[in-house]
BAFI-3210 file (N, C-alpha, C; in Angstrom, 3 decimals, decimal comma, padded with zeros to 6 digits):
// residues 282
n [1|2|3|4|5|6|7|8|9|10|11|12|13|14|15|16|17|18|19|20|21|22|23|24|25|26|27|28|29|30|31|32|33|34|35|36|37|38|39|40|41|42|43|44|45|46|47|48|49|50|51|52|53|54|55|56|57|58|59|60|61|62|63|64|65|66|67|68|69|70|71|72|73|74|75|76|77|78|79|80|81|82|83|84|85|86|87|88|89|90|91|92|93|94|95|96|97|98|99|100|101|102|103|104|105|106|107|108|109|110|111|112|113|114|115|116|117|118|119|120|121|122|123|124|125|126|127|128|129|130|131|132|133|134|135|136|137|138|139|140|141|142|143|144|145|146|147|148|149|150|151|152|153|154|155|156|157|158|159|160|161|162|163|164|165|166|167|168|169|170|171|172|173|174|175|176|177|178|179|180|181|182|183|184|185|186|187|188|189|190|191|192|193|194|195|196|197|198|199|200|201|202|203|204|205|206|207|208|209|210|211|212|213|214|215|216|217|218|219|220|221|222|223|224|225|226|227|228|229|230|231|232|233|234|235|236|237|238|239|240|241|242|243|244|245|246|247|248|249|250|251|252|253|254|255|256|257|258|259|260|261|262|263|264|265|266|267|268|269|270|271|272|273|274|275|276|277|278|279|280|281|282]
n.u [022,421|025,119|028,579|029,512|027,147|026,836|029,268|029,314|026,259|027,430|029,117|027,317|026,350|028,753|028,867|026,592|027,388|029,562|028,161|026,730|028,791|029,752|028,136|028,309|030,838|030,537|029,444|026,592|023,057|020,120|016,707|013,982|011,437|007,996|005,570|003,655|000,645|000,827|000,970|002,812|004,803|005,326|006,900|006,713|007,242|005,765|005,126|002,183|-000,610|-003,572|-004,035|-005,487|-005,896|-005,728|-009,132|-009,748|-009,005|-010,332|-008,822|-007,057|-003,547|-002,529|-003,054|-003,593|-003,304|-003,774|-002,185|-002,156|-001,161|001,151|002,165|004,566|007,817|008,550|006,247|005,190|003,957|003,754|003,351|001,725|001,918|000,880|000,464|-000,616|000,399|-000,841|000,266|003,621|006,423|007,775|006,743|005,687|004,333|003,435|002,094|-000,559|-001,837|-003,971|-005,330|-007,834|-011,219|-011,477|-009,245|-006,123|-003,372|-000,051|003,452|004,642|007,293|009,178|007,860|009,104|008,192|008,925|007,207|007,786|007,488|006,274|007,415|010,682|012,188|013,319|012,106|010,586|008,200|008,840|008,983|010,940|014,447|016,148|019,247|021,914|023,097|026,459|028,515|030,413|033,167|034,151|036,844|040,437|042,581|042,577|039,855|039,683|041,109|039,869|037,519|038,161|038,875|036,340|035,369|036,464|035,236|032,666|032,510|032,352|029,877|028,037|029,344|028,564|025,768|024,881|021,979|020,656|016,802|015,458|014,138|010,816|009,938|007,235|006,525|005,373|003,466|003,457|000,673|-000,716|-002,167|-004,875|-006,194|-009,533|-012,911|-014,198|-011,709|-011,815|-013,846|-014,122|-012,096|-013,944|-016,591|-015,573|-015,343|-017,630|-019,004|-017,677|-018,813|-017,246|-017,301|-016,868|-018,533|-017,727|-016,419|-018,974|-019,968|-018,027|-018,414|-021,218|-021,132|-019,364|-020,667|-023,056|-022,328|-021,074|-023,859|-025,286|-024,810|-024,649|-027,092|-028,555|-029,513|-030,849|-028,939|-029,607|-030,085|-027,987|-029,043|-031,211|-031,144|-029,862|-031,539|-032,830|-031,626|-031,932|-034,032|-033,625|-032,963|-030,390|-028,285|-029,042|-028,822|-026,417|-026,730|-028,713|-028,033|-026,011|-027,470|-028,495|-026,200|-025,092|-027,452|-027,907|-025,926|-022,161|-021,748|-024,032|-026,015|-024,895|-023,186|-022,170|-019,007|-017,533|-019,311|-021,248|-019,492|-019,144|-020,403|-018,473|-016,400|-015,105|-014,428|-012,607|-010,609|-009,396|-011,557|-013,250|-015,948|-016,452|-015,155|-017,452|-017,177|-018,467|-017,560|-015,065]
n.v [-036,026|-034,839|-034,697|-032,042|-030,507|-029,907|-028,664|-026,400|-025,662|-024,494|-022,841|-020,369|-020,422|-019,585|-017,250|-015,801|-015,466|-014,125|-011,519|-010,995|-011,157|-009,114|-006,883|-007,126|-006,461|-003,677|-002,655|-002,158|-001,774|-002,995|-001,471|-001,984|-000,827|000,357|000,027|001,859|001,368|-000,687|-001,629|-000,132|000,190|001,803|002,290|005,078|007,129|009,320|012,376|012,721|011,474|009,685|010,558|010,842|009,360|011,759|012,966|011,695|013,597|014,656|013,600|012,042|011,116|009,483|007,351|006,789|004,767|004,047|001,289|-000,221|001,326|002,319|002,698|004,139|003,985|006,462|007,879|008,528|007,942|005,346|004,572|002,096|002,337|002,215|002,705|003,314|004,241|006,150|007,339|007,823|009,161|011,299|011,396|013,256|011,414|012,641|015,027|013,630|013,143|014,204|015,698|014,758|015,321|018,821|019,300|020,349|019,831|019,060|020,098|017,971|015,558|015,116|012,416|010,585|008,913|007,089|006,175|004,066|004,110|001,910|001,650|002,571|005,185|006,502|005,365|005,462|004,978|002,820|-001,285|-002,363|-002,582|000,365|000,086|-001,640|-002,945|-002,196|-004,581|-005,015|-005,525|-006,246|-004,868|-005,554|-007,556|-009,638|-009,935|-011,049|-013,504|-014,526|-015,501|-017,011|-019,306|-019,572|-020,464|-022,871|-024,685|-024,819|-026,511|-028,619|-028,872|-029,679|-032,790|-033,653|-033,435|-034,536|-035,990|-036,226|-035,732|-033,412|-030,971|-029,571|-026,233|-023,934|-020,974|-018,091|-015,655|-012,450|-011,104|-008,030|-004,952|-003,189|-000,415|000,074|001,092|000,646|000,717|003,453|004,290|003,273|004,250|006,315|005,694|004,151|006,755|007,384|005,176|005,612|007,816|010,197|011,650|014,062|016,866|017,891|014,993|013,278|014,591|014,133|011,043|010,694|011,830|010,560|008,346|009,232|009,890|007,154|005,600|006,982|007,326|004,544|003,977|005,265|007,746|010,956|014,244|015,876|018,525|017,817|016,997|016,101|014,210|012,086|011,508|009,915|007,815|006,836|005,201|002,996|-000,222|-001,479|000,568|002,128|001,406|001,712|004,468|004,937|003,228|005,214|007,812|006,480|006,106|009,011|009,815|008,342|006,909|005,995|003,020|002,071|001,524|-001,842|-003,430|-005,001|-004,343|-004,878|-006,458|-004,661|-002,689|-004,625|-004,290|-002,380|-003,416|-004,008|-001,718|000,416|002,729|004,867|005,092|007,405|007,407|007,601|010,281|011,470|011,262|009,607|005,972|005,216]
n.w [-017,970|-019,734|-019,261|-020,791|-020,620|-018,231|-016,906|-019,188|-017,539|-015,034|-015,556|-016,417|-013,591|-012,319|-013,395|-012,680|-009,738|-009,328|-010,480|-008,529|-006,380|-006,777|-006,630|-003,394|-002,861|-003,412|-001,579|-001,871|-000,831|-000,701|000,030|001,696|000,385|-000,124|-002,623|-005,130|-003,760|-002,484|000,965|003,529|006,765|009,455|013,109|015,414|017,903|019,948|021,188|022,169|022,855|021,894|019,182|015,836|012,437|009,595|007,976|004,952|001,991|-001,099|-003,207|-002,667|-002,040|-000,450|001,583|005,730|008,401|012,269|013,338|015,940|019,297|022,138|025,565|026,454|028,664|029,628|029,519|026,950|023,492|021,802|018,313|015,925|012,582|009,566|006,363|002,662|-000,128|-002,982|-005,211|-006,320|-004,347|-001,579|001,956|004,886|007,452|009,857|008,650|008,561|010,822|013,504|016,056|018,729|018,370|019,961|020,865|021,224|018,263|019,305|018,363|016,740|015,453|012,044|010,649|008,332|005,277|002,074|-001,045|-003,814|-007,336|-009,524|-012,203|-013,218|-012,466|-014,576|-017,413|-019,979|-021,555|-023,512|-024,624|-024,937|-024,453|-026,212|-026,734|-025,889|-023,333|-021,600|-020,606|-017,461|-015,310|-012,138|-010,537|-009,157|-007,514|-005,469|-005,347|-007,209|-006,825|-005,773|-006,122|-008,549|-007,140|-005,861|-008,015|-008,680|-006,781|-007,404|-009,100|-008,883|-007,884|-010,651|-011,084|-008,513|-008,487|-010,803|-013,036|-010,951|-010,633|-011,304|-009,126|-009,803|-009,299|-008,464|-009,312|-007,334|-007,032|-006,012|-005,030|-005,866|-003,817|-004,555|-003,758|-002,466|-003,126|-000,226|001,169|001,383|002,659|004,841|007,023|007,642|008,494|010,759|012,193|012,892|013,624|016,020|017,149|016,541|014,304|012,153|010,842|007,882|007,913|007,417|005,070|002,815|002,737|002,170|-000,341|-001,409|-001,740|-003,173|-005,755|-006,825|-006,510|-008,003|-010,540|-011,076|-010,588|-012,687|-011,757|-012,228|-011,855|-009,085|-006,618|-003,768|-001,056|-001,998|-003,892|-001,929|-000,417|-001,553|-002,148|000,334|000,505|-001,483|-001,071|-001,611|-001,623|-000,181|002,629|004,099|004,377|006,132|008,252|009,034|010,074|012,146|013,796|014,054|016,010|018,034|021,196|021,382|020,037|020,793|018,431|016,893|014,041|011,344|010,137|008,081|006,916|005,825|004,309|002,229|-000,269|-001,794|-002,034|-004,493|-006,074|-007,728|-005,871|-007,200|-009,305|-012,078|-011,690|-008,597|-008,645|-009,894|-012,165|-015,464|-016,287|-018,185]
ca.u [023,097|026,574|029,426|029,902|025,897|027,504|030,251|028,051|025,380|028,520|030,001|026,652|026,445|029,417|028,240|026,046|027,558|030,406|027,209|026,422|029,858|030,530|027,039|027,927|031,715|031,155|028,626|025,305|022,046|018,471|016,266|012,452|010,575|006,876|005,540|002,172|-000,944|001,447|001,117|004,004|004,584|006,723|006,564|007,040|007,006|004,948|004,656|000,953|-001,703|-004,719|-003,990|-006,494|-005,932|-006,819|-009,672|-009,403|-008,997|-011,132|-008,369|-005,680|-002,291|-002,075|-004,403|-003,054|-004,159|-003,297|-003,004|-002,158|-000,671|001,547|002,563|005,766|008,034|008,902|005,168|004,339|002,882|003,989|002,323|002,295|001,514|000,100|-000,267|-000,767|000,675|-001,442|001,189|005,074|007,058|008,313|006,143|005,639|003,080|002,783|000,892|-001,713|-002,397|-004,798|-005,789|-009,014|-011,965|-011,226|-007,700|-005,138|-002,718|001,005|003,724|005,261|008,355|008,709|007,801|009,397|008,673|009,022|006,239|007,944|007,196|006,692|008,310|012,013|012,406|013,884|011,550|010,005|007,262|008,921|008,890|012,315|015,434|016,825|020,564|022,556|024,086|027,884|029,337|031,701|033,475|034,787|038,237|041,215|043,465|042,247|038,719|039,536|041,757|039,129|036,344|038,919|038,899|034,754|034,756|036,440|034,574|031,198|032,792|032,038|028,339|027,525|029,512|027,944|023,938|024,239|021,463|019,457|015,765|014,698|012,174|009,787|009,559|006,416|006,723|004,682|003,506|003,216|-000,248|-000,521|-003,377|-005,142|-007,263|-011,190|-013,950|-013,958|-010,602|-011,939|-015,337|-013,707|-011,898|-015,175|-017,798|-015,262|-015,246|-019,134|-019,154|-017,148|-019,013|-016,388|-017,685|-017,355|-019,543|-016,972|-016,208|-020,317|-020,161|-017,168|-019,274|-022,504|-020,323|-018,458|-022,074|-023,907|-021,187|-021,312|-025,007|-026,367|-023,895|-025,076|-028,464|-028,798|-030,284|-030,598|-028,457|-030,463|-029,429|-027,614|-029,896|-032,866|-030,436|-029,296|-033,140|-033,633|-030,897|-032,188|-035,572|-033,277|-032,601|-028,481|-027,950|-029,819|-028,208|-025,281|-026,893|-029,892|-027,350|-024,880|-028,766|-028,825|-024,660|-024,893|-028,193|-027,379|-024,466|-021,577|-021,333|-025,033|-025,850|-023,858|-022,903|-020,585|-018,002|-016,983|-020,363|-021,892|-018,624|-018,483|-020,178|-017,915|-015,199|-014,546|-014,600|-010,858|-010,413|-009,371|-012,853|-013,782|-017,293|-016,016|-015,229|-018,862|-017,506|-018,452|-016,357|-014,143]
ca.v [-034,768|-034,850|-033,297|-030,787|-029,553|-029,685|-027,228|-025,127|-024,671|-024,182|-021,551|-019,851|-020,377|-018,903|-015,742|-014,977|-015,592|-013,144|-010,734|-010,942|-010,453|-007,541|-006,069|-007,004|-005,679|-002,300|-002,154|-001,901|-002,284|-002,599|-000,960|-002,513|000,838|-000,278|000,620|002,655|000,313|-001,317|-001,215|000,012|000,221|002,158|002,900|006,456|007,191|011,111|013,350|012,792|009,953|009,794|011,410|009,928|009,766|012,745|012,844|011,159|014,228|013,768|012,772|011,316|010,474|008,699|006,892|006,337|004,111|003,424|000,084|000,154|002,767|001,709|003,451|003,841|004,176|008,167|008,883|008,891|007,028|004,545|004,525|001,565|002,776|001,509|003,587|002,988|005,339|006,169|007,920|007,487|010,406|011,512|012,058|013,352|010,916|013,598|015,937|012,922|012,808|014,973|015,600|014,415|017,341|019,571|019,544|020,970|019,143|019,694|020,027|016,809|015,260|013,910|010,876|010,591|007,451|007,044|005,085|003,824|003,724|000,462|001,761|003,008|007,054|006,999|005,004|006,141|003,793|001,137|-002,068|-002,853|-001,704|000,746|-000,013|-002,924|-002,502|-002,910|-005,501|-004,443|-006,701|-005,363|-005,388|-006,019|-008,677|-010,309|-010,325|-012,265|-014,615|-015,521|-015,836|-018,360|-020,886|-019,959|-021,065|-024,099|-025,057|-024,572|-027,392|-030,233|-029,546|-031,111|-033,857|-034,227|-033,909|-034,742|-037,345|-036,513|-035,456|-031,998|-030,479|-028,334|-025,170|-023,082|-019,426|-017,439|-014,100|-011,694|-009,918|-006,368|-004,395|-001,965|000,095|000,211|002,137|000,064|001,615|005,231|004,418|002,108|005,264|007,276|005,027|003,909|007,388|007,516|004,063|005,805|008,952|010,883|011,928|015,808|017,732|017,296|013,434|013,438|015,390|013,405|009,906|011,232|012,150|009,172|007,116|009,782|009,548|005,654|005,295|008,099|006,830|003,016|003,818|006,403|008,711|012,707|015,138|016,663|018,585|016,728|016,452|015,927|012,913|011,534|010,961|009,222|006,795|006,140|004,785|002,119|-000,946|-001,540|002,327|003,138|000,705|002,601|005,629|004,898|003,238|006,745|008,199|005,977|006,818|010,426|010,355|007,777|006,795|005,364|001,521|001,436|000,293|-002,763|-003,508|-005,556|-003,001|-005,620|-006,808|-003,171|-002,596|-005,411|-003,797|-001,152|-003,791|-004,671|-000,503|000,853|003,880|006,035|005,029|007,838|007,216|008,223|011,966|012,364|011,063|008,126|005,095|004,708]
ca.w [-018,344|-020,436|-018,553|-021,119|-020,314|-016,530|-017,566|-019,227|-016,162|-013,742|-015,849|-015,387|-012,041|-011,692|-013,807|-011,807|-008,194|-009,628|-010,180|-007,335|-005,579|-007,062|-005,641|-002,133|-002,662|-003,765|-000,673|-002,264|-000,064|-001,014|000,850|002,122|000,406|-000,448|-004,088|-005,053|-003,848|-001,359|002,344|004,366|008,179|010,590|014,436|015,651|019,455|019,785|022,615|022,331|023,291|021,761|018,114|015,032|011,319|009,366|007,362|003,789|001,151|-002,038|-004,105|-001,543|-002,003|000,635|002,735|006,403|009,467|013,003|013,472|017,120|020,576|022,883|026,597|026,897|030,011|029,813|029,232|025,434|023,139|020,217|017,476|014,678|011,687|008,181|005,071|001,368|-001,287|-004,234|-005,711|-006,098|-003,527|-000,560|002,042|006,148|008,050|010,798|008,390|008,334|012,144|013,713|017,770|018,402|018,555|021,299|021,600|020,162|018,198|019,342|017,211|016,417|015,060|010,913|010,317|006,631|004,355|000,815|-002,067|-005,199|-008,161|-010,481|-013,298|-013,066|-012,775|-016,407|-017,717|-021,482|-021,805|-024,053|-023,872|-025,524|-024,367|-027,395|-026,408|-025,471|-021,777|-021,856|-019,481|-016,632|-014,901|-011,231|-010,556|-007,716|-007,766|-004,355|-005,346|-008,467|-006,555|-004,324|-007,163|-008,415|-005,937|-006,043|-009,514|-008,874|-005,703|-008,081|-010,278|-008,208|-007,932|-011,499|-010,402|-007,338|-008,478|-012,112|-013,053|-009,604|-011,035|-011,001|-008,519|-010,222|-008,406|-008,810|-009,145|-006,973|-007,712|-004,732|-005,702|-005,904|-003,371|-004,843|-002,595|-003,447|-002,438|000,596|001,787|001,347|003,433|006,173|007,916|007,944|008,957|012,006|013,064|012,706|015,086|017,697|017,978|016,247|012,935|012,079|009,049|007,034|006,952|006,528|003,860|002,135|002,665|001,570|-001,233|-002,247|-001,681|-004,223|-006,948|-007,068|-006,985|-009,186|-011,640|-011,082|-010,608|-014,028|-011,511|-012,765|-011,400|-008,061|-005,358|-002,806|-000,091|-002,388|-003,831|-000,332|000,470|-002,868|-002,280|001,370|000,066|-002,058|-000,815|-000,561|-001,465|000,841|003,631|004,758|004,769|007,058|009,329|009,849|011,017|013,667|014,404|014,674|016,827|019,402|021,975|020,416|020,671|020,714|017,510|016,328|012,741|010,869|009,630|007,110|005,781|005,268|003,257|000,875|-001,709|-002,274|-002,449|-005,759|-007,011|-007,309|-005,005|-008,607|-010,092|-011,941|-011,091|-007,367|-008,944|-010,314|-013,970|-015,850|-016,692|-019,525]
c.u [024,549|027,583|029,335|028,625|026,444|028,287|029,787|027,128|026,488|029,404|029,015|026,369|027,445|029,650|027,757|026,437|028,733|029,162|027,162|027,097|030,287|029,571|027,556|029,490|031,924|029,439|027,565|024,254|020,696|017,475|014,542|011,464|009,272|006,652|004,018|001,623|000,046|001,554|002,175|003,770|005,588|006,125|007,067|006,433|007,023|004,593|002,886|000,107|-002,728|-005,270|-004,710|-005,627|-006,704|-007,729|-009,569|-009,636|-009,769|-010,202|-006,910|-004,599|-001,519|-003,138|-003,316|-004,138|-003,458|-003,546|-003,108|-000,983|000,088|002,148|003,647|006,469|008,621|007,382|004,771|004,354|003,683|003,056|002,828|001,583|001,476|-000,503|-000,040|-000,571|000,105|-000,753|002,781|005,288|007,263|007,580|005,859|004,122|002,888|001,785|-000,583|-002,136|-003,047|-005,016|-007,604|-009,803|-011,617|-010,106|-007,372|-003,887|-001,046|001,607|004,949|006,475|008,008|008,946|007,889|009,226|008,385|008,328|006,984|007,611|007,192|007,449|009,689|011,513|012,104|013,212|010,164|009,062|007,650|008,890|010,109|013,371|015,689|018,372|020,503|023,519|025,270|027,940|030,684|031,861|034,749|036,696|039,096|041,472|043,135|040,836|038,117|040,271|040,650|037,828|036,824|038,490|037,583|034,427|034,913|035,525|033,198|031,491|032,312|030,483|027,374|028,028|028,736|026,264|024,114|023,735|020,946|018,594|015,829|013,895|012,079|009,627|008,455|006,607|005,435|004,396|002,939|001,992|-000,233|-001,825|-003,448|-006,351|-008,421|-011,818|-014,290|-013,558|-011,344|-013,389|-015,010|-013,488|-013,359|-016,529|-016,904|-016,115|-016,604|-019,596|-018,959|-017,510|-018,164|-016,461|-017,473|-018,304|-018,856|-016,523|-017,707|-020,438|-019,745|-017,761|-020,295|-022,079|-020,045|-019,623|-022,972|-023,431|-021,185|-022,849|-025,827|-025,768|-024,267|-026,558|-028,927|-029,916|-029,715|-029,844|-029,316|-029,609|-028,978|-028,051|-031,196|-032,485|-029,987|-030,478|-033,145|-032,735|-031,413|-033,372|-034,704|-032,327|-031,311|-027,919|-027,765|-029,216|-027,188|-025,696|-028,005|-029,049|-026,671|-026,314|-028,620|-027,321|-024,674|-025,989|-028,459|-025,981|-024,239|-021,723|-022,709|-025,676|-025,182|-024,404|-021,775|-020,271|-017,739|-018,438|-020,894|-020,986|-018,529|-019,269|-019,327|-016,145|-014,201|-014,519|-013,075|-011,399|-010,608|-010,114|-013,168|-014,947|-017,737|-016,057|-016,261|-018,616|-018,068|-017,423|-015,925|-014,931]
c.v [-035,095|-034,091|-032,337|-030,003|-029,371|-028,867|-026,130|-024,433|-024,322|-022,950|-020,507|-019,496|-019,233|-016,950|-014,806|-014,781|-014,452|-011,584|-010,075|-010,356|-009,338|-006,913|-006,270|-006,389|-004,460|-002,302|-002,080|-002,381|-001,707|-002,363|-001,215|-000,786|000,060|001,181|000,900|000,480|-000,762|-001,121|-001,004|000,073|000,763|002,951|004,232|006,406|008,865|011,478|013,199|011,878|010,250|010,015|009,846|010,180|010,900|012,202|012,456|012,717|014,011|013,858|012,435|010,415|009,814|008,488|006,473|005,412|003,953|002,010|-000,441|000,707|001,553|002,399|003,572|004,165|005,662|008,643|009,143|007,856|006,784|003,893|003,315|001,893|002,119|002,756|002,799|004,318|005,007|006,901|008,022|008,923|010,104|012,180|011,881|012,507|011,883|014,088|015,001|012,647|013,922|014,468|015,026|015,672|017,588|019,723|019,608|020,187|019,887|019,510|018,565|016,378|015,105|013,045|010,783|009,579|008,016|006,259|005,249|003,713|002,322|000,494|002,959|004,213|007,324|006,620|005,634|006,013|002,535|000,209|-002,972|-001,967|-001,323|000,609|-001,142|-002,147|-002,901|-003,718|-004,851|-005,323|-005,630|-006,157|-005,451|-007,624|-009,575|-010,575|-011,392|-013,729|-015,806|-016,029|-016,608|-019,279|-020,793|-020,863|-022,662|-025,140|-025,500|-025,803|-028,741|-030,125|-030,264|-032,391|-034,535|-034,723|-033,756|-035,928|-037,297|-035,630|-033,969|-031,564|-029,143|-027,158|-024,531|-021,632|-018,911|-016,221|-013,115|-010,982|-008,651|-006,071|-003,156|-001,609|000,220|001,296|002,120|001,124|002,839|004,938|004,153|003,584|006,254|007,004|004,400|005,257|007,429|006,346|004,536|007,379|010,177|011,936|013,618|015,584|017,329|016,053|012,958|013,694|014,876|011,930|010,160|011,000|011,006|007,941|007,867|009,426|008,126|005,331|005,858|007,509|005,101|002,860|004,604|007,049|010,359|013,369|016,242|017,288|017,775|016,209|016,116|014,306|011,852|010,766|009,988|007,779|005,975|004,831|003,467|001,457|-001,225|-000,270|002,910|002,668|001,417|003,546|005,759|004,149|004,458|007,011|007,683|006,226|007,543|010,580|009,415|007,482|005,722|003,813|001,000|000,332|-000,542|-003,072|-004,381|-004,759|-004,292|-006,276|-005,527|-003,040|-003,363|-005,089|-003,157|-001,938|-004,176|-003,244|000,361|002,272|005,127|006,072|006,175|008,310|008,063|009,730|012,540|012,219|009,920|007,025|005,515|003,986]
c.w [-018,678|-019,325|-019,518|-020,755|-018,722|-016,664|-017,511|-017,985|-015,191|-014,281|-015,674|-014,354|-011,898|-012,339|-012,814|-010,291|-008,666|-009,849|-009,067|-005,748|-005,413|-006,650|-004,072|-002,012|-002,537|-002,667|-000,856|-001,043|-001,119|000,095|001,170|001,389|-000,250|-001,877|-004,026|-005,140|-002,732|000,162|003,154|005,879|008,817|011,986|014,583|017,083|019,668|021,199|023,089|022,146|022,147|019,769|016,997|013,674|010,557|008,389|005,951|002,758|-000,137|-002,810|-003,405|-002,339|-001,483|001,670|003,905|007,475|010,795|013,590|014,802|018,081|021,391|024,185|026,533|028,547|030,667|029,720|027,650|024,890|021,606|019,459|016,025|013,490|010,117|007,234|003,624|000,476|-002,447|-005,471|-005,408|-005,096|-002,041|000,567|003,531|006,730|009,250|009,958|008,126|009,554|012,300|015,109|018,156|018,921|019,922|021,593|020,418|019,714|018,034|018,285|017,590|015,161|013,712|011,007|008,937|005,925|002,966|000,234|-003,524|-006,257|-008,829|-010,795|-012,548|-013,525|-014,033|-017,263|-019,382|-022,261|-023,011|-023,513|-024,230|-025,209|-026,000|-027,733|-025,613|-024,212|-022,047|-020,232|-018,612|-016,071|-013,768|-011,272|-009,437|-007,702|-006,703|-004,892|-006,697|-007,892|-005,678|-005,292|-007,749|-008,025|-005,837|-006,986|-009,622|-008,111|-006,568|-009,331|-009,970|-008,019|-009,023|-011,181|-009,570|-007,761|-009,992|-012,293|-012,254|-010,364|-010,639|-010,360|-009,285|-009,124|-008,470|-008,031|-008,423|-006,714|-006,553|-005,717|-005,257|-005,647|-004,330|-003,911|-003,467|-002,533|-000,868|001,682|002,131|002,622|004,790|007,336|008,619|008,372|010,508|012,965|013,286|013,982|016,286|018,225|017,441|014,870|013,025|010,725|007,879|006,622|006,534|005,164|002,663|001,971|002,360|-000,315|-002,638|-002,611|-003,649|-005,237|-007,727|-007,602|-007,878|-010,344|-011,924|-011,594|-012,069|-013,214|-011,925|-011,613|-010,446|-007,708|-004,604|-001,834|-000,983|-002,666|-002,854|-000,292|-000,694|-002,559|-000,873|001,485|-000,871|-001,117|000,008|-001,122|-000,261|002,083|004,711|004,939|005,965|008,405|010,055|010,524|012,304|014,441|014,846|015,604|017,763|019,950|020,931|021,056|020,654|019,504|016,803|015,413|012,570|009,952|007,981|005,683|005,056|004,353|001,988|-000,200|-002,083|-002,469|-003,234|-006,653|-006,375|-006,698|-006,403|-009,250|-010,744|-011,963|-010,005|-007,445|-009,925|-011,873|-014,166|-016,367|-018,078|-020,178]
res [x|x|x|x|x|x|x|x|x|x|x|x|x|x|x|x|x|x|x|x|x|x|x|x|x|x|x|x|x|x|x|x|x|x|x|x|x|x|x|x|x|x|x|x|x|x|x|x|x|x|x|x|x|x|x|x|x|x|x|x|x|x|x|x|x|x|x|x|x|x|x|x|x|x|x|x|x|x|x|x|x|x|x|x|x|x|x|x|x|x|x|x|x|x|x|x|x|x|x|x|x|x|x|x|x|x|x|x|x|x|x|x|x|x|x|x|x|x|x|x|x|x|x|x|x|x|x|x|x|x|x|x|x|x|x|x|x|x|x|x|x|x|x|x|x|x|x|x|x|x|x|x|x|x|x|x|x|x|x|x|x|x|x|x|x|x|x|x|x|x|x|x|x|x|x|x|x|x|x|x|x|x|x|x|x|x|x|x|x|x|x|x|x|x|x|x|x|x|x|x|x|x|x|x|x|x|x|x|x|x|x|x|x|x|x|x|x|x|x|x|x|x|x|x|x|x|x|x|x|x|x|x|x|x|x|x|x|x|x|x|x|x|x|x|x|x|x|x|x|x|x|x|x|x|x|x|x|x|x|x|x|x|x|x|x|x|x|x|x|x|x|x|x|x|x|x|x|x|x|x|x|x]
***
């Protein structure tokens, strides 16, 4: 490398470390907020033991989970919590808890988090800025004096490692969850394990099973119980559904399952399918 290509990358350098300064001068913080299809997490400590996730909505904006309770030393209960936003906003994880049947659920504190968007607010769908950003360049006579003596400091590192080899870095690309059909079943076949099931999350898994397979299978448009039976009589349709039978009409814990194998069909079908809402694909 020439000194003058040493120059050059050090006047860079020092581009950007002036960038940079001027973000941490004028106070800026970034803030950990998780983005749609991203899992977030925050504890909350609730007057009340015991409390479940509510029931999945049929077109949810938010899937939640508890991932686990903790006693505390006044008497209540910390809760760690895990949700996934399917949609950018602002939004209370209390109204997603629920008491378990028979009790009444008190009234509880907000629990407020926020799901980002990908794309920026302002965002217009191009894919070219239409305008050139102007350059600002912060100001104060101390904070240039001291970016100074940065600049020069930043002079000696071509010196120092010019002519030592390059390590290759490889970029690594955080992947992006998207929830599947999976997600939506997982909550409702627990509660079904533990004895917990109402009519309604029945009704909603019945549901989400018919939708998929009538649509897979090119079966006709029945009634829903005439359809239910039809799917039971097939194979891996029919699988999950001839298991809940044996859920709702013995003790919980009796029959064992792998929660994870029964699921993996449904793992590769996005949550927003609309298959899921009784249409056909795209």
């Amino acid at each position: 490398m020439s000194l003058f290509n040493a120059f050059r990358v050090t006047f860079f350098l020092a581009m950007i470390f002036l960038a940079r300064g001027r973000a941490a001068w004028a106070g800026e913080n970034i803030t950990d907020v998780p983005t749609v299809g991203i899992e977030g997490a925050i504890e909350a400590v609730l007057p009340a033991a015991n409390l479940q996730a509510a029931p999945l909505e049929e077109k949810p904006r938010l899937i939640l989970r508890i991932a686990a309770t903790t006693l505390t030393d006044d008497g209540r209960t910390k809760y760690d919590l895990r949700y996934i936003g399917l949609a950018p906003g602002s939004y209370n994880l209390a109204n997603y808890l629920v008491a378990p049947p028979g009790q009444t659920l008190p009234s509880l504190p907000a629990i407020p988090v926020t799901v980002k968007s990908i794309l920026p607010e302002n965002h217009e769908g191009g894919l070219v800025s239409s305008e050139l950003q102007k350059i600002t360049l912060p100001g104060g006579y101390t904070f240039f004096f001291v970016m100074t003596w940065v600049c020069w400091a930043l002079l000696l590192i071509p010196l120092i490692f010019v002519g030592r080899p390059k390590k290759q870095t490889a970029l690594v690309e955080e992947p992006v969850y998207i929830p599947t059909l999976a997600d939506l079943l997982r909550p409702l076949v627990q509660r079904a394990l533990d004895g917990q099931m109402t009519l309604s999350d029945k009704t909603h898994l019945e549901r989400l099973l018919m939708n998929y397979w009538c649509t897979r299978l090119h079966l006709g448009r029945e009634p829903m119980i005439t359809t239910v039976e039809q799917l039971k009589q097939h194979p891996q349709a029919g699988e999950l559904l001839r298991h809940l039978e044996h859920w709702l009409h013995e003790p919980p814990g009796r029959h064992k399952v792998d929660l994870a194998e029964i699921l993996s069909p449904y793992q590769k079908i996005a949550a927003d399918d609309p298959v899921l809402q009784g249409g056909e694909k795209a």
